[in-house]
Structure formats: C-alpha cells, structure tokens
N, C-alpha and C positions, 0 to 999 in steps of 0.2 A: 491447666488453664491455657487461655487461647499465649499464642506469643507475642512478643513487643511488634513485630512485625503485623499482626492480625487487629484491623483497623475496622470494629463492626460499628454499623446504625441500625439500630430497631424502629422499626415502621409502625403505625398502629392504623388499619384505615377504619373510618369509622364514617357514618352515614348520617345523614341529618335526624337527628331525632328525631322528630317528628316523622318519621317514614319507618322509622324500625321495627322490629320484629312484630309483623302483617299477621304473621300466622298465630298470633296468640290473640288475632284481636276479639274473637270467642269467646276467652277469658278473662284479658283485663283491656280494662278501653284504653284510648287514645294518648290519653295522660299521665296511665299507670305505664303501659309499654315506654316511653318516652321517658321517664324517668326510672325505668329498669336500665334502658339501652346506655342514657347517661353514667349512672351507678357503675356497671359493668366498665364502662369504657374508663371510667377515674381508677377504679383497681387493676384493671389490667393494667396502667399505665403508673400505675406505682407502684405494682410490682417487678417492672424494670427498672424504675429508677431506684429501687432497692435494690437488685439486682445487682446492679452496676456492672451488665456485661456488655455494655453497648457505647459508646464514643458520643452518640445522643439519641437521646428519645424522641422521635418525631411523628405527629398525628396528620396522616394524612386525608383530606375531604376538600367540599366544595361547600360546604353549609358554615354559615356563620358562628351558629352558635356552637361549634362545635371547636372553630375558632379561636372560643372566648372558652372554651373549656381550658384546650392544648395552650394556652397563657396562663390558664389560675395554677394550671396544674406545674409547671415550668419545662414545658415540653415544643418540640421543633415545630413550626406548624409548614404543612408542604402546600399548598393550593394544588387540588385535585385538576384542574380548570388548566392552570399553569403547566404540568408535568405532565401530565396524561397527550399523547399525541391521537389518540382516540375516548370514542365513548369506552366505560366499562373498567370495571376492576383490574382484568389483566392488565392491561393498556395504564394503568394509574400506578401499579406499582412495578411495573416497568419502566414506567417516566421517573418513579423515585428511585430504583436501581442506577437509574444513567445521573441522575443529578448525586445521588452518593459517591459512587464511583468518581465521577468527575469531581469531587472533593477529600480524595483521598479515602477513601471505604474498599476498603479489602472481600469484606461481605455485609450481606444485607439480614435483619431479621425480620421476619414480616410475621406479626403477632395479632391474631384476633381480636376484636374489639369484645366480644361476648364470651371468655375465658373469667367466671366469677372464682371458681377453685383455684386459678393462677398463684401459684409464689414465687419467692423469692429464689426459694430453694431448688423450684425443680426449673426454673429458666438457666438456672449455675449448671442444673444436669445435660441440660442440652448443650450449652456451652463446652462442658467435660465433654462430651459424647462428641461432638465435632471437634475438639481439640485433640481427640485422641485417632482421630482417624489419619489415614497417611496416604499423601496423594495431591494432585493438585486437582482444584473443582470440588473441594466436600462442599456437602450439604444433608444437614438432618431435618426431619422431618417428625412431627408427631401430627400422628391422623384421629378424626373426630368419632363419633360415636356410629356418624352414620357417611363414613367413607371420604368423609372432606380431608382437607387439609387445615389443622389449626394454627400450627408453625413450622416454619421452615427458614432454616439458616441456610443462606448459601453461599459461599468463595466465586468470587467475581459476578457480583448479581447480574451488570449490566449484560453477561454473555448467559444468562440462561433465561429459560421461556416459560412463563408461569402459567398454568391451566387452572385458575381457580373457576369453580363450580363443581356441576354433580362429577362425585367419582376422582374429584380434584387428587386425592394421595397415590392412587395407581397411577394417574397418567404424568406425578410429576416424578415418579418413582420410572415410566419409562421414559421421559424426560432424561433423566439422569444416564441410563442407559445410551440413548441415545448420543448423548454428547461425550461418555468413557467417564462419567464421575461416578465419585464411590460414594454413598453414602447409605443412613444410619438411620433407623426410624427410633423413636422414644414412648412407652407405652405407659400413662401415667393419668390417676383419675383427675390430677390437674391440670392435664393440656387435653382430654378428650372430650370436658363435657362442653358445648356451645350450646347457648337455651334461644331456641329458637321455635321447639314444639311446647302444647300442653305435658304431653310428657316429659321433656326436658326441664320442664318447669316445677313438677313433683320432683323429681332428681336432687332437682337444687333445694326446693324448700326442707328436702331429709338432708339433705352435706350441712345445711345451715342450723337445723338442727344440734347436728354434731359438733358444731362451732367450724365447720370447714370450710365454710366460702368466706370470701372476702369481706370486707369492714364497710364500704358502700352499700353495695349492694344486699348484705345481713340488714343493713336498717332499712332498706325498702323493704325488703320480706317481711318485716315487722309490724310493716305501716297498713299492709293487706289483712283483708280480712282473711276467715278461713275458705277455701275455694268452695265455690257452687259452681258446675260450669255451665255457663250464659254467660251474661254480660252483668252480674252481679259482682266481680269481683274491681272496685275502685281504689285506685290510692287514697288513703286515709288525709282527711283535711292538714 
C-alpha cells in the first residue's frame, strides 16, 4: 500500500449531462444518454470512495448539475471555470494538479467519468501497482479499449503534462519518458471499458448481464428497451 508519506486526490472530470456521449445519439436520445452519463459518473465515484485510496474524492466540471451530483454523492467539487487557466481538459486537470499539490497532494488520480465496470478492488490494484514501483515521479496508468487513457496516477501531478485525447496512453507513456519517470500500465476489463460507442454499449449491456457492471448504471440498463438501432431506443418512463 501507498506510505504515510503518499498524499493522493482523485479527480473525476465529468461534463454537463446534457452534452454527453454525442456519439450514441443513433441509439438512445437525449434523455437516455444523460442519464447513462449521470449513472456512470455516481459509480465511478463510489467506487473510490470505497476504495479509499485517495485523501478526497473530487468531481471536477463547469455544469451545475453536475455540482449538485458531486454534493449528494459527498464528493470535492472543483469549478472547472476556476482551475482551468485555459479552455479544455488538459488545461482543467492541470488547474486540479496545481490546486492539489498546493494543498498538500503528493499525487493526483485522474479517474474517468464513463468507467461502469469500475471497483473497488481493482482501483486498490493500481494503487498496489504504483506503490510498488521505486523511483521518484511514478505514475501508472491503465489504457482504454480504443488507445485513450482511463486512469492515471501520478507523483507530483502539478510537474507533469497530460495529453488527454486520441492516442492519449502512448503519448503520456512518452510523457513519462520524457521527464525520466518510471512507470506501470494496468490491464483490466474494469479500467478499459469507456462506453462511448454503440459498440461499447453492447459490451456493457453483456458485463451487466453477468452482474458485472456497477449498481447505477445496471438499473439504467434495465430501464431500456431491447436495442433497435435508430432512435427507438428511450429511457423507460
């Protein structure tokens, strides 16, 4: 486990619901995606605070209601708007890197908002997986299905450089390189699925199946119908 010494925050950034996962809007409209996005974002976020590998849990955005999530849920809220010294992701959880940091944070965990397989169990293996590394500047990482980045822990956040977007886990894998840190990737069906396509979206509805995805988000899957894909598929009244 990390040592008394190692002082983490875990980040969650999350997007206005209402704007989230675009690319499924093919299959479930406006309503349903928005309350996918929410769902996801309540289990990701209590499977850290199960977890308990992180000093606080904090949701970072610019959307209100997302706001009033990161309070039901008893989680840190960051204002996107506030910490961000620029537009865009990088620039946002960079602004939370430096506001941890300057509050005593040792490293940073920056956790996807659309991680439905998430537990408790395998955020403790990333934690092990970086605890066990030797060096100054670790950071582990675990990459998504399709080359992103879904988490990344890393030792002195505010002095590293995040490249989230396409391709995001090579280029923070030469990131690391660059700067002489050592670090650790983690290969596990619960940090690599993000549902963001129609395909991702079969994925989940088989892990849910199996009772594998999270307790939120299982009872939206419940509420849908069976898929047609068009725009037939709605959240249940």
């Amino acid at each position: 486990m990390s040592s008394r010494a190692d002082v983490i925050w875990a980040v969650v950034p999350v997007k206005d619901f209402a704007m989230a996962k675009s690319r499924l809007a093919a299959t479930l409209s406006s309503a349903a995606r928005a309350e996918l996005a929410r769902a996801m974002s309540e289990d990701v976020i209590s499977a850290l605070q199960s977890a308990k590998v992180a000093e606080h849990v904090c949701v970072l955005s610019d959307s209100p209601a997302v706001q009033q999530l990161a309070a039901r849920n008893g989680a840190v809220w960051l204002d996107e708007r506030t910490v961000a010294g620029a537009p865009g992701l990088n620039a946002a959880i960079a602004g939370a890197a430096r506001v941890a940091a300057a509050r005593g944070a040792t490293a940073l965990l920056v956790v996807h908002a659309d991680l439905p397989l998430l537990t408790a169990s395998a955020l403790t293996h990333v934690l092990d997986t970086w605890s066990n590394l030797s060096g100054k500047g670790r950071v582990v990482l675990a990459r998504s299905r399709d080359g992103g980045t879904n988490i990344c822990l890393a030792e002195r956040p505010d002095a590293f450089t995040y490249h989230y977007g396409t391709n995001s886990h090579a280029l923070h894998v030469d990131e690391c390189v660059r700067q002489h840190r050592v670090v650790a990737n983690v290969e596990m069906p619960a940090t690599a699925l993000d549902v963001d396509t129609v395909d991702d979206l079969e994925i989940l509805r088989a892990a849910a199946r199996t009772n594998a995805c999270s307790s939120h988000t299982a009872a939206f899957l419940a509420k849908i119908a069976t898929p047609v894909f068009g725009n037939e598929i709605e959240a249940a009244p």
